[in-house]
C-alpha positions as CSV (number, residue, x, y, z in Angstrom):
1,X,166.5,-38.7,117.9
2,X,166.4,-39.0,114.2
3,X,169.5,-40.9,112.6
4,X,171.0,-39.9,109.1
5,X,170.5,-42.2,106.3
6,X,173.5,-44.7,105.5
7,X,173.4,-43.1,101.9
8,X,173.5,-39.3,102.8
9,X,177.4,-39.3,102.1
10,X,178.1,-36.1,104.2
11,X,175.3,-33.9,102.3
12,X,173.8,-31.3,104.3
13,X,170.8,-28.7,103.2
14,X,171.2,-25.3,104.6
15,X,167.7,-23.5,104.4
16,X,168.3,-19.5,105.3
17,X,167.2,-16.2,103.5
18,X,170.5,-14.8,104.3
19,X,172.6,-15.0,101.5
20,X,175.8,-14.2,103.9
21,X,174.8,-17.3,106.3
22,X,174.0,-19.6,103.8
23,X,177.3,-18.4,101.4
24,X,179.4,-18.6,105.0
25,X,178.0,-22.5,106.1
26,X,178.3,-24.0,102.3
27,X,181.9,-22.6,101.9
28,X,183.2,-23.0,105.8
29,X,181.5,-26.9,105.6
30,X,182.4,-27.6,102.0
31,X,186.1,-26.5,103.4
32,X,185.3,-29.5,106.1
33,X,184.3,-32.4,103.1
34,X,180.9,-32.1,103.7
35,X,178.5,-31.5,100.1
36,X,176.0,-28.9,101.3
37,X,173.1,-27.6,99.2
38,X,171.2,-24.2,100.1
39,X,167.7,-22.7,99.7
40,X,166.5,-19.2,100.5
41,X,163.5,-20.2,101.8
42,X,161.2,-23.9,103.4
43,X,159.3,-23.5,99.6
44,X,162.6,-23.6,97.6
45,X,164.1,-26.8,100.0
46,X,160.9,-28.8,99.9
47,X,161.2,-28.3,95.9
48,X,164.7,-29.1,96.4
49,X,164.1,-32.0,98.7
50,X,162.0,-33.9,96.4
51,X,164.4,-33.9,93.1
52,X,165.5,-37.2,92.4
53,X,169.0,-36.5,91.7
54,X,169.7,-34.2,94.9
55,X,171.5,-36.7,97.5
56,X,169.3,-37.3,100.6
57,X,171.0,-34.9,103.0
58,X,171.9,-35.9,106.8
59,X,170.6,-32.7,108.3
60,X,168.5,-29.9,107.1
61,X,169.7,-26.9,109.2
62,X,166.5,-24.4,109.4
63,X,165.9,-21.0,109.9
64,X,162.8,-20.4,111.2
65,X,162.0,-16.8,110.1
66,X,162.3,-16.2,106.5
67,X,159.7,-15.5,103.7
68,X,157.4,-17.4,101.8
69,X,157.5,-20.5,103.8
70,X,159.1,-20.1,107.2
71,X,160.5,-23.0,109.3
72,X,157.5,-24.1,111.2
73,X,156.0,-24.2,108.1
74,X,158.7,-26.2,106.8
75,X,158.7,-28.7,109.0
76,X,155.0,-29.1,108.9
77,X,155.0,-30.2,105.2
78,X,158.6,-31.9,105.4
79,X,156.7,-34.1,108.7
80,X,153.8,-35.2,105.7
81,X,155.9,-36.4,103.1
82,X,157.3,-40.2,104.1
83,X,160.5,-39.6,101.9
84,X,161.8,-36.4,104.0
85,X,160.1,-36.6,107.4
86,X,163.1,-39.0,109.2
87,X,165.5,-36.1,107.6
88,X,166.9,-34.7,111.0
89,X,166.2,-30.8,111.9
90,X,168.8,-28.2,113.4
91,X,167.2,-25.3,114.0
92,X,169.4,-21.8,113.4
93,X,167.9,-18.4,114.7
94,X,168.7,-15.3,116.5
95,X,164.8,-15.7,118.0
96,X,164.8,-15.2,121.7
97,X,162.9,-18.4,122.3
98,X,164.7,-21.0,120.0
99,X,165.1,-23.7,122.5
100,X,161.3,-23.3,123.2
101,X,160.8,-23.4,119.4
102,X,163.3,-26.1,118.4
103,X,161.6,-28.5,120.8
104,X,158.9,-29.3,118.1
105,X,161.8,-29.9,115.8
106,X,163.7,-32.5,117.9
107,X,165.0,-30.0,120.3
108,X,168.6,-29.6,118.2
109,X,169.3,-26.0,117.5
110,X,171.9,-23.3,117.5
111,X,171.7,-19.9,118.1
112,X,172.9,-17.2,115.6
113,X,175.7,-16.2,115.3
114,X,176.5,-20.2,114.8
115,X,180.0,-21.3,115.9
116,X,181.8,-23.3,112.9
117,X,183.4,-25.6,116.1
118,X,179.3,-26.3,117.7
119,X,177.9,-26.5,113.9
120,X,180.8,-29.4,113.0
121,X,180.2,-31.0,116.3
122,X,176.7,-31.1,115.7
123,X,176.8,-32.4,112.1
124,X,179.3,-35.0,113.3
125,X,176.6,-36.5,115.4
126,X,174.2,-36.4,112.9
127,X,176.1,-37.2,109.5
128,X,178.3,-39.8,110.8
């Protein structure tokens, strides 16, 4: 399993084209110390991802089904650049087979609707 940076200071990147998820996870984990940055989309986070001033995060947690770049693809691209590719995935659907899917992530995921108590437990394996 991937390990978080040393420097990734409790960031976290939350990549979901619902606005009420992603507004719902930076507010509840801001709430919880933790500096999270969002993206509507795996095109907007990669963009994201590779501005030198945005803190490495400790965890990217992923959607997989959104538009103009999806999760898979996502990951794909974020596996081919050397800077992001150690940047630990958690996986966040409502898809049917998400442990079948996450397992080409890592195998970390959580099903929608996410639990703030299973997303903080997660994150504190991850980020601490």
């Amino acid at each position: 399993m991937n390990r978080a940076a040393p420097d990734c200071q409790r960031s976290i990147l939350v990549v979901d084209d619902d606005a009420s998820i992603r507004e719902a996870l930076s507010d509840l984990l801001g709430d919880e110390g933790y500096r999270v940055t969002t993206a509507t989309n795996g095109a907007e986070a990669l963009t994201l991802l590779r501005r030198p001033e945005l803190l490495r995060p400790c965890v990217i947690l992923l959607d997989l089904m959104m538009p103009v770049m999806n999760g898979q693809e996502f990951y794909a691209e974020q596996q081919r650049d050397p800077a992001l590719a150690r940047i630990p995935i958690v996986v966040i659907s409502a898809d049917g087979n998400i442990a079948l899917k996450a397992a080409a992530f890592g195998g970390e995921f959580l099903p929608k609707p996410v639990r703030l108590e299973t997303v903080l437990g997660v994150l504190g394996r991850l980020c601490n």
